[in-house]
C-alpha positions in Angstrom: -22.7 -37.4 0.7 -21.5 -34.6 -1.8 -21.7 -31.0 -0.3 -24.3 -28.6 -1.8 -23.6 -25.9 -3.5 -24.8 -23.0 -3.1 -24.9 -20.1 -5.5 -24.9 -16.6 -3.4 -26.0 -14.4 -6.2 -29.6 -16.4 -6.3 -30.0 -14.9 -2.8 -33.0 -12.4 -2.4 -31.6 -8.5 -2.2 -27.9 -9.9 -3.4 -27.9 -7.8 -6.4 -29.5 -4.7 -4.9 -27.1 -4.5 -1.9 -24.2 -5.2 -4.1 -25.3 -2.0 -6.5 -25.7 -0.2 -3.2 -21.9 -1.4 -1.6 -20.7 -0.2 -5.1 -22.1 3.0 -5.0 -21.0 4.3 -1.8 -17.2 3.0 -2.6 -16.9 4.5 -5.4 -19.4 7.4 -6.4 -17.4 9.6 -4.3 -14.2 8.9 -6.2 -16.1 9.1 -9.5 -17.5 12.8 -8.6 -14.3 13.9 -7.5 -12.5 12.3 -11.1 -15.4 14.2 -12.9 -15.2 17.5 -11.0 -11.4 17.8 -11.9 -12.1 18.4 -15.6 -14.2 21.5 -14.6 -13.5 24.4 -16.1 -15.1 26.4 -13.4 -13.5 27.5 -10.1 -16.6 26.3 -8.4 -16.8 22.8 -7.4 -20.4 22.5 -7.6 -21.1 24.4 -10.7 -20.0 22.6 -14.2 -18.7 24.7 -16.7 -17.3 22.7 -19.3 -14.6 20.3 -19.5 -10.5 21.3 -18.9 -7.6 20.7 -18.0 -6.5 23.9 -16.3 -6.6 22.4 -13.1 -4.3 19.9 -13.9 -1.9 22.5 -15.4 -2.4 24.6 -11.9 -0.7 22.0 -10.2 2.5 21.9 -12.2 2.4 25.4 -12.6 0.1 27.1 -10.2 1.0 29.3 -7.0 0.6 25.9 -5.2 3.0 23.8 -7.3 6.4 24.7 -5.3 4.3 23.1 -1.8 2.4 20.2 -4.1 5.7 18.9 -5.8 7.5 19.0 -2.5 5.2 17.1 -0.9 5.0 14.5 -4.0 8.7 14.3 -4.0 8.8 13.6 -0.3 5.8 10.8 -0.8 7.5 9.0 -3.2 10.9 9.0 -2.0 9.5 7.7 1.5 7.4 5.3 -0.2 10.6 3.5 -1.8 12.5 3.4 0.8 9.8 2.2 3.4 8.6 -0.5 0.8 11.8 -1.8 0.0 13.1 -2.1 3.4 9.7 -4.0 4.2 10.0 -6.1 1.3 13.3 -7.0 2.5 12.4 -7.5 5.7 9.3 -9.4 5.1 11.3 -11.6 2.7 13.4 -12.4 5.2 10.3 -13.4 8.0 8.3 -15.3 5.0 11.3 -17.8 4.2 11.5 -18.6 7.8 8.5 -18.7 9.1 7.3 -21.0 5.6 10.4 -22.7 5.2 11.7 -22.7 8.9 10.0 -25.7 10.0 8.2 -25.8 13.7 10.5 -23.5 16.4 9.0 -22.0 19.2 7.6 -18.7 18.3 6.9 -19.4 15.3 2.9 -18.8 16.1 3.6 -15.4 18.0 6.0 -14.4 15.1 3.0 -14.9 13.1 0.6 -13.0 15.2 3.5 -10.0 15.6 4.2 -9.7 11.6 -0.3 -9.5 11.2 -0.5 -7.6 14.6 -1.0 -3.9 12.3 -3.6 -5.1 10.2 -5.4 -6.0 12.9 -4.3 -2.8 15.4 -6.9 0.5 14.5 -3.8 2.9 12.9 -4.7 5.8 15.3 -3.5 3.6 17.8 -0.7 2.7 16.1 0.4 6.4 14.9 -0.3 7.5 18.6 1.8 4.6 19.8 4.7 5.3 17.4 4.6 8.9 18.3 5.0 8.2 21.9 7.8 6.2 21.7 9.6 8.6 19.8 9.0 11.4 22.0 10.1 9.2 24.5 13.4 8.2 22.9 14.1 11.8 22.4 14.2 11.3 18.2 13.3 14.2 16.5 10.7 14.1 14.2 10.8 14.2 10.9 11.3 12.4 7.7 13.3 9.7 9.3 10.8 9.2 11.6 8.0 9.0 8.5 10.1 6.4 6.9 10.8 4.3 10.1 6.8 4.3 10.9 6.1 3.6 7.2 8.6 0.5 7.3 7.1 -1.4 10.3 3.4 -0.5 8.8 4.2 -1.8 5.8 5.9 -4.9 6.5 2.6 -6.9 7.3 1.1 -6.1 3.9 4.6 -6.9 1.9 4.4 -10.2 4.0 1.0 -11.7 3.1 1.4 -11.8 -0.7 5.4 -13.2 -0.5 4.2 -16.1 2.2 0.7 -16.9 0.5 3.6 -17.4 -3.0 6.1 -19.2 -0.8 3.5 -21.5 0.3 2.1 -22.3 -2.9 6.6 -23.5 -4.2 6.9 -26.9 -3.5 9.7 -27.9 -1.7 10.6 -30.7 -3.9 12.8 -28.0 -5.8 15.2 -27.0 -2.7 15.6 -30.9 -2.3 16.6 -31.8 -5.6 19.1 -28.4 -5.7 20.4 -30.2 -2.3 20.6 -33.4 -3.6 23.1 -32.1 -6.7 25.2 -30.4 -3.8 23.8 -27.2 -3.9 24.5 -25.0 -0.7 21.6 -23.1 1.5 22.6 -19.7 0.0 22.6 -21.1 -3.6 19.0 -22.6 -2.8 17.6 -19.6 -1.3 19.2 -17.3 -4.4 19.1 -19.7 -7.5 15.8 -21.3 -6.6 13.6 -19.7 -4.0 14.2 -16.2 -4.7 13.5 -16.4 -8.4 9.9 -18.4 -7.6 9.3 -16.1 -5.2 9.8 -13.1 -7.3 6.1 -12.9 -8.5 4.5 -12.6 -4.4 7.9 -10.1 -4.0 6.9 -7.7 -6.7 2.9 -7.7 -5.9 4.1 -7.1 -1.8 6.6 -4.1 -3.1 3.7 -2.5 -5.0 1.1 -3.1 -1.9 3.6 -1.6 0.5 4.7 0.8 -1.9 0.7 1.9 -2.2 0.1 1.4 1.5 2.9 4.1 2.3 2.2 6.2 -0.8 -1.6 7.0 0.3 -1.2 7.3 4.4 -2.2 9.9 5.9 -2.9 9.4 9.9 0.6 7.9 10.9 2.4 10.4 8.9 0.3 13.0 10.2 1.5 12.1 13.5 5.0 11.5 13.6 5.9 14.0 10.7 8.0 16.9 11.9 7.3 20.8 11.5 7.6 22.0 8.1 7.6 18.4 6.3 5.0 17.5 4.4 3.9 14.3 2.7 0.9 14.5 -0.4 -1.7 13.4 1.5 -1.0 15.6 4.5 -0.6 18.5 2.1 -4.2 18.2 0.6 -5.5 17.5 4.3 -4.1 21.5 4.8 -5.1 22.6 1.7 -8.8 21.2 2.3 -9.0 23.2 5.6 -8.7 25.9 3.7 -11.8 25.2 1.7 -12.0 22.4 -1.2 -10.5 24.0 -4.6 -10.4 22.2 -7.9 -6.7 22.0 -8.4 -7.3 19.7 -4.8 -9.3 17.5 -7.2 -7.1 17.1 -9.9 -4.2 15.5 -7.9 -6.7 13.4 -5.8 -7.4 12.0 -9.3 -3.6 11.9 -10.1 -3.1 9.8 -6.7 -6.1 7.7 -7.2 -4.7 7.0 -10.8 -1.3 6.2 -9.5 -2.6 3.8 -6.9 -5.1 1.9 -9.6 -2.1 1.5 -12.2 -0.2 -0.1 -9.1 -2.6 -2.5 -7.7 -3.3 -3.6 -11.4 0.9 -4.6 -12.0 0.6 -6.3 -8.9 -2.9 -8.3 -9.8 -1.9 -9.0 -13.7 2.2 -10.1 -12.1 0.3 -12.4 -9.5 -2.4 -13.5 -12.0 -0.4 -14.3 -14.7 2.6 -16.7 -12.7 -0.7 -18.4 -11.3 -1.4 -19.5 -14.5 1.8 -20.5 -15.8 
């Protein structure tokens, strides 16, 4: 007997509690987008449309702590993702391509073990084990935390593409005497290249946007973007702490859209 389909949008109350689910995602974002372009200092009073908030940042009294801050995100972002990339590279190919071994289950559950861990505990974890190791915090210690966050969210897209290769490739590359290493580099790597790039850019968002580990294992003085709104907030919400909320929502949307349209489009190839 054929299965039944069933078509979830016919369900009573679908539409109304998808509108609702939509709303409270992203009505905050949108008021916050809109509020940046205000020409007033207020942010509850709308004055017009400008961008002199925008040009407070880059020029402002604030701009010497915001750029800092944005320099030291990004640099800590591409080192942490690309180390985690690398890394999760590394676990994909042999966990996918490794055949059965022991621990290959419990690798499994360590690499997804993050995703599934509440961060707090994880940033409070982190930061106990370097206090007891005696490291000194700092941005080292931002970068080693941001690597072994990330690497469970570089990992999913480059197994889910390493799973979808056949390995009918490898075996005919064997079969014309090609070695392991050329296999891995002249045929693996390059089909793999699409899942690598979309894990970078997740990693690379995933580090670029944290706040609670950083907040926690960040050294005096050093400050990352998100931690530097966080301080500027507690000092009451202004409207140049809109506009670069906007700037780093921006940022993040043009990087999860690469990563869909470079995963989208080898899919349909």
């Amino acid at each position: 007997m054929a299965l039944r389909k069933y078509d979830i949008k016919s369900y009573r109350g679908f539409g109304a509690m998808t509108i609702l689910c939509l709303v409270v995602l992203y009505a905050p974002l949108i008021v916050v987008t809109i509020y940046s372009f205000n020409a007033s200092k207020s942010i509850t009073v709308w004055e017009g449309l400008s961008l002199r908030w925008y040009v407070d940042v880059f020029s402002g009294p604030e701009s010497a702590k915001f750029k800092l801050a944005a320099w030291n995100s990004f640099v800590i972002a591409i080192i942490a993702s690309t180390i985690a990339t690398a890394i999760a590279t590394l676990a994909a190919t042999a966990i996918v391509r490794g055949g059965k071994f022991r621990l290959r289950t419990a690798s499994i559950g360590l690499i997804s073990l993050p995703l599934m861990v509440p961060e707090i505990v994880t940033a409070v974890a982190t930061l106990i084990f370097f206090n007891y190791i005696g490291f000194d915090r700092g941005l080292l210690t931002i970068v080693l935390a941001h690597i072994a966050f990330c690497i469970p969210f570089a990992y999913l897209p480059i197994a889910a593409r390493m799973q979808g290769i056949e390995d009918s490739y490898e075996q005919a590359a064997m079969d014309l005497y090609a070695t392991k290493r050329q296999v891995f580099t002249r045929i693996l790597l390059p089909l793999m290249a699409p899942g690598i790039v979309s894990g970078y850019l997740l990693s690379f968002i995933v580090s670029l946007d944290d706040f609670i580990i950083t907040n926690f294992v960040k050294g005096a003085g050093v400050e990352t973007l998100p931690t530097a709104i966080f301080g500027a907030v507690k000092q009451g919400i202004k409207p140049n702490i809109m506009a670069i909320s906007t700037m780093l929502l921006a940022v993040s949307i043009i990087m999860v859209t690469i990563s869909y349209i470079v995963s989208k489009s080898d899919n349909t190839k």
